[in-house]
N, C-alpha and C positions, 0 to 999 in steps of 0.2 A: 504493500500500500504506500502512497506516495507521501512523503513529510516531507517537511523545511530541514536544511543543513543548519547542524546546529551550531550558533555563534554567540558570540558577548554582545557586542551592536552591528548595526547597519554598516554595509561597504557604500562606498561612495557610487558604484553604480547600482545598488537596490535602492539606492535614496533618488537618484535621475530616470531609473524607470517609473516608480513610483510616481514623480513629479511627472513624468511624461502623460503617462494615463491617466492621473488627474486633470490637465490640460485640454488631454484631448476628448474627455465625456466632458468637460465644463463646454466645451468651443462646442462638441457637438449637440449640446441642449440648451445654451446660454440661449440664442435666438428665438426658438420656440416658449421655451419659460415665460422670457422675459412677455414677448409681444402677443400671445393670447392667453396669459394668463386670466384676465377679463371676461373670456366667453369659453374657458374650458375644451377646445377644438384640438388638444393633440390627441393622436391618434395610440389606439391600443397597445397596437405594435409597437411604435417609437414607447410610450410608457414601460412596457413586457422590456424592452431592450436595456433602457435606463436605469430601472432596479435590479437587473441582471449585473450591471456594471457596476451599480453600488456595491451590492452583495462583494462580487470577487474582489473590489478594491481593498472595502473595510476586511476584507478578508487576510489579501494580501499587504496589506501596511505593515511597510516594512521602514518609515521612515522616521521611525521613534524609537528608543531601545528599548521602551516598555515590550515592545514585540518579543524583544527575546528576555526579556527578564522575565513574561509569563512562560516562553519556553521553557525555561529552566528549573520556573516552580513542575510544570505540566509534567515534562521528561525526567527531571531528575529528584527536586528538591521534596514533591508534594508527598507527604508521609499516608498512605494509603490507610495504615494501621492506626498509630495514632493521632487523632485529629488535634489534641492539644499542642502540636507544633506546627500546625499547617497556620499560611498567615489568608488565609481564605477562608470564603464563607463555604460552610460541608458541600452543597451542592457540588461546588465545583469537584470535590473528591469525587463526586460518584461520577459527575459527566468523564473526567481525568479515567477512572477506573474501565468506563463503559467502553472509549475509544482506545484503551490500552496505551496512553499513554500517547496517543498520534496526537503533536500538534495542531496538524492541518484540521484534522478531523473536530478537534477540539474549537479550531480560529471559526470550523463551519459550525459547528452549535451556537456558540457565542456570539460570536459576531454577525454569521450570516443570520442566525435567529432574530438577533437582537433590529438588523435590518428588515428583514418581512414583517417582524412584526410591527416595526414603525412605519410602513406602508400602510398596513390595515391600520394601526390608529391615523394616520392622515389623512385614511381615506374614509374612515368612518365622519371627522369632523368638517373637511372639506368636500365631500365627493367625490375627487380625484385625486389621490396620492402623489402625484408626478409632481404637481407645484410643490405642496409644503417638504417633500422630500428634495425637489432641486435646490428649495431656498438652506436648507441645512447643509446639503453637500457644496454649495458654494461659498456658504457662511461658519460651516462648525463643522468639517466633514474630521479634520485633523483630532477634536477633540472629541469627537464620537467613536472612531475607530480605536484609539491606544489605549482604553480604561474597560473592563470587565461592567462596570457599571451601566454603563450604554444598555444592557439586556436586561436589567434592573428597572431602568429608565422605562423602557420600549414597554416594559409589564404592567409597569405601575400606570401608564396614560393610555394606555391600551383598557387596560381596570374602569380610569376614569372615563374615558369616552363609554365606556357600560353603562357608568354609574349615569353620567350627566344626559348619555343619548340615545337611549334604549328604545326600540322600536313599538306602540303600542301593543300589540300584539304578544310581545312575552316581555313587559316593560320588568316586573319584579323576577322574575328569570334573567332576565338581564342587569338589574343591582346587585344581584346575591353573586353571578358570574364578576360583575366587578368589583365587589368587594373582596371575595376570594383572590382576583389576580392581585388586588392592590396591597394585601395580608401577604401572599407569595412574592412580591417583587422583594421585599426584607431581605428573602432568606439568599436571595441574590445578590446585595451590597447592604451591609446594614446603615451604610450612608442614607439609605432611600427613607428610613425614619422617619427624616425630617420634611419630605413630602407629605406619609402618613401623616405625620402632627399635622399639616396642615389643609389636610384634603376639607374638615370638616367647615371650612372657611368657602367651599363652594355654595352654603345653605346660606348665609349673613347675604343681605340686600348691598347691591354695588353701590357707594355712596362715598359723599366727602368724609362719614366717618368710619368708613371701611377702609381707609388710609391712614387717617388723624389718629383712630386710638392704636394701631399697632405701633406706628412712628412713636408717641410718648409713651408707650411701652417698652420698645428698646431699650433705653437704659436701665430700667431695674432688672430686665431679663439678661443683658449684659453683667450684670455686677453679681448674680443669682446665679449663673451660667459658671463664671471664670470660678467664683468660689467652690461650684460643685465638681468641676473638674480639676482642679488643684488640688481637693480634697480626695478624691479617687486616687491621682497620680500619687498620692503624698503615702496612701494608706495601702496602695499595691505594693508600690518601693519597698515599704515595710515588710511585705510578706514573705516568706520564704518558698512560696511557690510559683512567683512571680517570672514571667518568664518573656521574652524578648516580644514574641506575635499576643501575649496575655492583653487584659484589659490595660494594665498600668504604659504597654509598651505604646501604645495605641495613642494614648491618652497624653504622655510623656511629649511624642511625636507633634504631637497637637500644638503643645504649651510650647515646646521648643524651635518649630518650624519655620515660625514666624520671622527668625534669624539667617535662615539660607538665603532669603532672596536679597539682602542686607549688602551681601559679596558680589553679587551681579553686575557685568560691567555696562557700559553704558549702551550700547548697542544692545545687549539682551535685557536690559529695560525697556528702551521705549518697545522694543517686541511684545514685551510681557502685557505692558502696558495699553498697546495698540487693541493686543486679543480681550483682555476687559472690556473694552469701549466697545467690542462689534457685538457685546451684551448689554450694555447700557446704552447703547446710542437707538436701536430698536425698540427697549422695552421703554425710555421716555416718550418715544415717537408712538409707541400703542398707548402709552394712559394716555395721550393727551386729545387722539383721537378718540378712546372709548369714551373719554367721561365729556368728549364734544358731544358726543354721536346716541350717546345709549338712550336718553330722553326722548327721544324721537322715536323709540317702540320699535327701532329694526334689527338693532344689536339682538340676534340671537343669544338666549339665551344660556346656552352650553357655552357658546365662546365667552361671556360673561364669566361663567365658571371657569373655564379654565384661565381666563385671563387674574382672577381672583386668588386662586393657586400662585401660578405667576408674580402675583405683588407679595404674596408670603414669601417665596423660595427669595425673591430679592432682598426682601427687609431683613431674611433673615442671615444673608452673604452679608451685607453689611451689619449685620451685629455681629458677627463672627469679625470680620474686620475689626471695628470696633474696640473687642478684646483682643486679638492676638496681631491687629496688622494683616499685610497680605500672604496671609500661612496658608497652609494643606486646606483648612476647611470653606475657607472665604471662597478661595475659587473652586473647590469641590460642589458644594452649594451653588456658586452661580453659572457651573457648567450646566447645571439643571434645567435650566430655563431654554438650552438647544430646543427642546422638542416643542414646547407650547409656544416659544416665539417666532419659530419657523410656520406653526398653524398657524397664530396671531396675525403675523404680519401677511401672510396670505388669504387668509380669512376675509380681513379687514379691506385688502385691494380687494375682492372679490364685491364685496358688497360696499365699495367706490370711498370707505371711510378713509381710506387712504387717498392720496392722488398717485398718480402711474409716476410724477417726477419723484416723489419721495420715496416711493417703494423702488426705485431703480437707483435711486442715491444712497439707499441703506444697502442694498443689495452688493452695489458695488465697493460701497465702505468697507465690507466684510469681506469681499471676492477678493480684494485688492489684500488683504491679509493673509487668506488664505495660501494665495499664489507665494506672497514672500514666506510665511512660514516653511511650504515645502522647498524654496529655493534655499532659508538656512537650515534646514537638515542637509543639505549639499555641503555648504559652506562647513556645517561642525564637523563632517566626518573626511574635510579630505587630509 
């Protein structure tokens, strides 16, 4: 059976392929995306072809060393016996166990999974999956592919679109089905938590104080937050069973992380920095349109919900900020917002709350990212 050769990172030509085939499904769908996004006119085939190419790319990504740092856990590291040293959540043991250890086979559960299934949720909230998945692979394709989480992600809003857009006909059939996926996406990153925490926020009415009171809540959840986790870190330490992938290592990780991007040179700043704003520069550009637009009775209301989600997962990267700076959690939490902002902002051009110059100035604010990103994975590894 076929696998990947096994390595420590990316050579400088798996990083130029990569970059190349990224390129060339952007150039070969940018056109169509972009200009009938409006009346929904592509065609099956071209769509059938385009999630074919997601699938193998996110598959194939090979231009992050995360790629093979999961190799390593898959083929070598991941203790099949005992799970107290695995730094993964158990699933992944059993899927590891089920393909014997075949990476490839592993990158296709996880990753290819985590792709179909973000199809059907795009396609459940927009009709046609081909937009809000162009606008993600143009805008966040790098940070969807290198994290295990992505299949977490893909479960949990896949859940939600259950929960929020369930077809009359088996509509509580269809919440009990989303509630279920949205309880299983956990056992996939227990990062997804903090989604859970906040699913319950798609029932609160969309308003000025459905912004107001979480904002002057931040702080005390900030100051309630660091001390509950200082305190975990502080009383694992202590333990004598305390162990590197345990709670305390996790949590350590956390408090301390916040310090590596501190050494960053200046070049890999404004990068870092660029990739933040292609999340915030979207998600200002949707409230400002929803809370235009939602009085006027046409704002669907599932995209209200998930757009609601959405201002939780943010407030709550910036509380994480907040306390630790720009560490593991801050942009862990606001990598979340890939999948609803990609509906969001297609959604919203769909039903004109956008205009066509904005939604192609966001688009290309992120595109333009995207392309340098995969250029310096070139740059780091020659």
């Amino acid at each position: 059976m076929f696998d990947f050769a096994i390595a420590e990172e990316p050579s400088v030509l798996q990083c130029v392929i990569c970059t190349l085939a990224f390129l060339a499904v952007l150039l070969m769908n940018n056109n169509t995306a972009v200009k009938t996004i409006g009346d929904a006119k592509v065609s099956k085939q071209k769509e059938r072809f385009f999630v074919l190419c997601f699938v193998l790319l996110a598959v194939f990504y090979m231009s992050d060393s995360d790629f093979f740092h999961y190799q390593q856990i898959v083929v070598r590291d991941l203790d099949l016996e005992d799970l107290r040293w695995n730094h993964v959540e158990r699933v992944y043991t059993y899927i590891t166990s089920f393909v014997d250890r075949n990476y490839f086979l592993f990158r296709v559960i996880v990753w290819g999974g985590a792709s179909i299934l973000l199809y059907f949720t795009v396609n459940r909230y927009l009709g046609r999956g081909y937009y809000g998945m162009f606008f993600l692979f143009a805008s966040y394709f790098a940070f969807f592919s290198y994290g295990r989480v992505s299949l977490a992600m893909a479960i949990y809003f896949l859940g939600l679109s259950l929960l929020c857009k369930s077809p009359e006909k088996w509509k509580w059939l269809g919440r009990i089905l989303g509630l279920a996926l949205i309880g299983v996406s956990y056992e996939f990153h227990h990062s997804i938590l903090v989604l859970i925490i906040l699913t319950p926020l798609i029932f609160l009415p969309l308003n000025k104080w459905t912004v107001l009171i979480p904002l002057l809540l931040i702080p005390i959840v900030v100051i309630v937050l660091k001390d509950v986790l200082e305190l975990i870190a502080m009383s694992e330490l202590l333990s004598e069973e305390t162990q590197e992938g345990g709670v305390s290592g996790r949590v350590s990780g956390i408090l301390e992380s916040s310090t590596s991007r501190a050494n960053m040179s200046l070049l890999m700043s404004i990068r870092v920095f660029y990739g933040y704003l292609t999340f915030v520069v979207p998600f200002v550009l949707v409230t400002r349109k929803i809370f235009d637009k939602k009085r006027d009775g046409a704002m669907p209301i599932y995209l209200q919900q998930l757009y609601k989600v959405a201002l939780g997962v943010f407030m709550a990267s910036i509380g994480f900020m907040l306390i630790f700076g720009l560490n593991i959690m801050f942009y862990r939490i606001l990598y979340m917002l890939m999948i609803p902002l990609s509906i969001l902002m297609v959604g919203l051009r769909q039903y004109n709350f956008i205009s066509y110059k904005s939604f192609v100035n966001v688009l290309y604010f992120n595109m333009v990212y995207m392309i340098i990103d995969y250029f310096y994975s070139i740059y780091m590894y020659l």
